[in-house]
Residue, then its C-alpha position, 0 to 999 in steps of 0.5 A: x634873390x636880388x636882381x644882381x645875385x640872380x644874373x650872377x647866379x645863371x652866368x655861373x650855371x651857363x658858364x658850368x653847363x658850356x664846361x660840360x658840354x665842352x669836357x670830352x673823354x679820351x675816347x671821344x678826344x681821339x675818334x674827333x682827332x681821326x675824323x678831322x684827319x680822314x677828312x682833311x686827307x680825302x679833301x685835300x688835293x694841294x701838291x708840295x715841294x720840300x726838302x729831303x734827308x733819309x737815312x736807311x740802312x745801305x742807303x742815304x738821299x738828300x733831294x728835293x721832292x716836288x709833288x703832283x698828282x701823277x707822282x713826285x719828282x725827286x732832285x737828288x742832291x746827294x746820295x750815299x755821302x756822295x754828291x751830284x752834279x747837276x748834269x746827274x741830277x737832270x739826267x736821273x730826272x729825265x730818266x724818271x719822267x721817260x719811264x711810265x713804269x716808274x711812275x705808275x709804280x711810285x703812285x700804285x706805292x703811295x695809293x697802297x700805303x695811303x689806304x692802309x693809313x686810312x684803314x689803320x686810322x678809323x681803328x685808333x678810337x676801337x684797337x686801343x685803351x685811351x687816357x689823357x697823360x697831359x693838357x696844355x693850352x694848345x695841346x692834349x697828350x694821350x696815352x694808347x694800350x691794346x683794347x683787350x677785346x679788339x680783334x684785327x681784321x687784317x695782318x697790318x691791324x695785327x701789329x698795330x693793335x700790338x702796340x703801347x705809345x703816346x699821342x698828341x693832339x693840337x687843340x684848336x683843330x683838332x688834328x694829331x701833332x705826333x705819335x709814338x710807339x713800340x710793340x709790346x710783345x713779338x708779332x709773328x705770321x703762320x707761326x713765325x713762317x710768313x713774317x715776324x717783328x720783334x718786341x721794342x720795335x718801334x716808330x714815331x711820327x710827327x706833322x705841322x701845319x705848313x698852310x692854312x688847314x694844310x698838314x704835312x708829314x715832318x718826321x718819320x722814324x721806323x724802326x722794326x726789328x723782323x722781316x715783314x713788310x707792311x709798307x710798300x714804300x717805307x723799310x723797316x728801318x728809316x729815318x725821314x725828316x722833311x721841311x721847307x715846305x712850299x705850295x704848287x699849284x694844284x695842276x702841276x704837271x711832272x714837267x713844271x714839277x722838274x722845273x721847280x725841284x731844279x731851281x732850288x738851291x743846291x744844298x748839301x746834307x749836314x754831319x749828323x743831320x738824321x744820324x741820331x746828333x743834334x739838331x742841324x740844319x741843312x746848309x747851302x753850298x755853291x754849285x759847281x761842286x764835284x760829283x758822281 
């Protein structure tokens, strides 16, 4: 073999051998993507403001949301189809950051919920059968059905084991864009007694890097026919779509955190903005304007 052939020769194999090492399994796809996620969600400690639609059954709320680490501030704008005015809007603040009850219940709420998601995570890559459905340059989209052998430690496990969805995963770090799915078949508790959640019911999820390696909650949509709560802070029925992000500092304190939230601008909720229409986007509309 020539000199020319045998250089070709071990770039080819070199070159085989980097494609194999680099093919993953569903499986594998997966169990990378929830540990990059329990990580970056144990090591992040940056706080957020951004703006807020949701929409539940009896109730809709406009308002911006300042995040620190001894809860949020919330700055509604509107409520209900109703606007306030700015004297409310400080008036519904104050009312929060006097009232430590509130408080320590709101972060007692967002503790509960985020140990639950971090328990529901590490079961992605053992409670569910993976295939890889599509592959793009930037993403990986995945396929989840119920692993036959799995057995749900908990009652929350429970209906999340039940279900069949998709997934998708943004290639270059590693970390879930979205995810969707609805329950196969009822999931009831002591027999229908203590809780039940009917087959179609469903949720989607949807996040985006707002910083560097910094990922944030952009969508969420719950949409559970039954009557068990799982969540503290999230109904069986809700629609939230989060955006304009925007970093604070680390040690914001609920007082800065009011600050902030009160001189963004006063803007007001679009028609069909998070009703299931087109997309919109949220307008600004001049202060002053009448409200409750």
């Amino acid at each position: 073999m020539t000199k020319g052939k045998a250089r070709l020769f071990w770039v080819w194999v070199f070159a085989l051998s980097c494609c194999t090492a680099g093919a993953q399994s569903p499986q594998q796809i997966i169990q990378r993507a929830v540990d990059n996620e329990r990580a970056a969600d144990q090591n992040d400690h940056s706080n957020w403001m951004y703006l807020e639609e949701s929409d539940k059954p009896k109730e809709h709320i406009l308002q911006w949301v300042a995040g620190t680490q001894h809860g949020n501030v919330e700055r509604v704008l509107e409520k209900d189809d109703q606007q306030l005015t700015e004297a409310r809007q400080r008036e519904l603040i104050e009312k929060y950051m006097h009232d430590t009850r509130a408080q320590n219940k709101q972060v007692a709420e967002a503790n509960h919920d985020n140990k639950q998601i971090d328990d529901l995570m590490k079961l992605l890559p053992v409670a569910f059968v993976w295939t890889q459905t599509g592959a793009t340059a930037t993403t990986t989209s995945l396929h989840f059905d119920p692993a036959p052998n799995f057995h749900p430690p908990t009652r929350e496990a429970r209906v999340f084991s039940a279900m069949t969805g998709d997934l998708v995963i943004d290639n270059q770090q590693q970390r879930i864009c979205r995810v969707k799915g609805h329950l196969m078949h009822d999931v009831t508790f002591g027999g229908g007694l203590l809780g039940r959640l009917k087959e179609r019911s469903s949720f989607s999820l949807e996040q985006q890097q707002v910083g560097p390696a910094v990922w944030e909650l952009t969508q969420i949509h719950v949409h559970l026919e039954g009557n068990a709560l799982l969540f503290k802070s999230v109904s069986l029925e809700q629609d939230d779509k989060r955006s304009r992000f925007q970093a604070e500092q680390g040690d914001m304190t609920l007082e800065q955190a009011a600050g902030t939230v009160m001189s963004q601008p006063q803007l007001f909720a679009c028609s069909q903005s998070a009703r299931g229409g087109p997309e919109a986007t949220c307008a600004e509309k001049a202060k002053g304007v009448p409200g409750k």
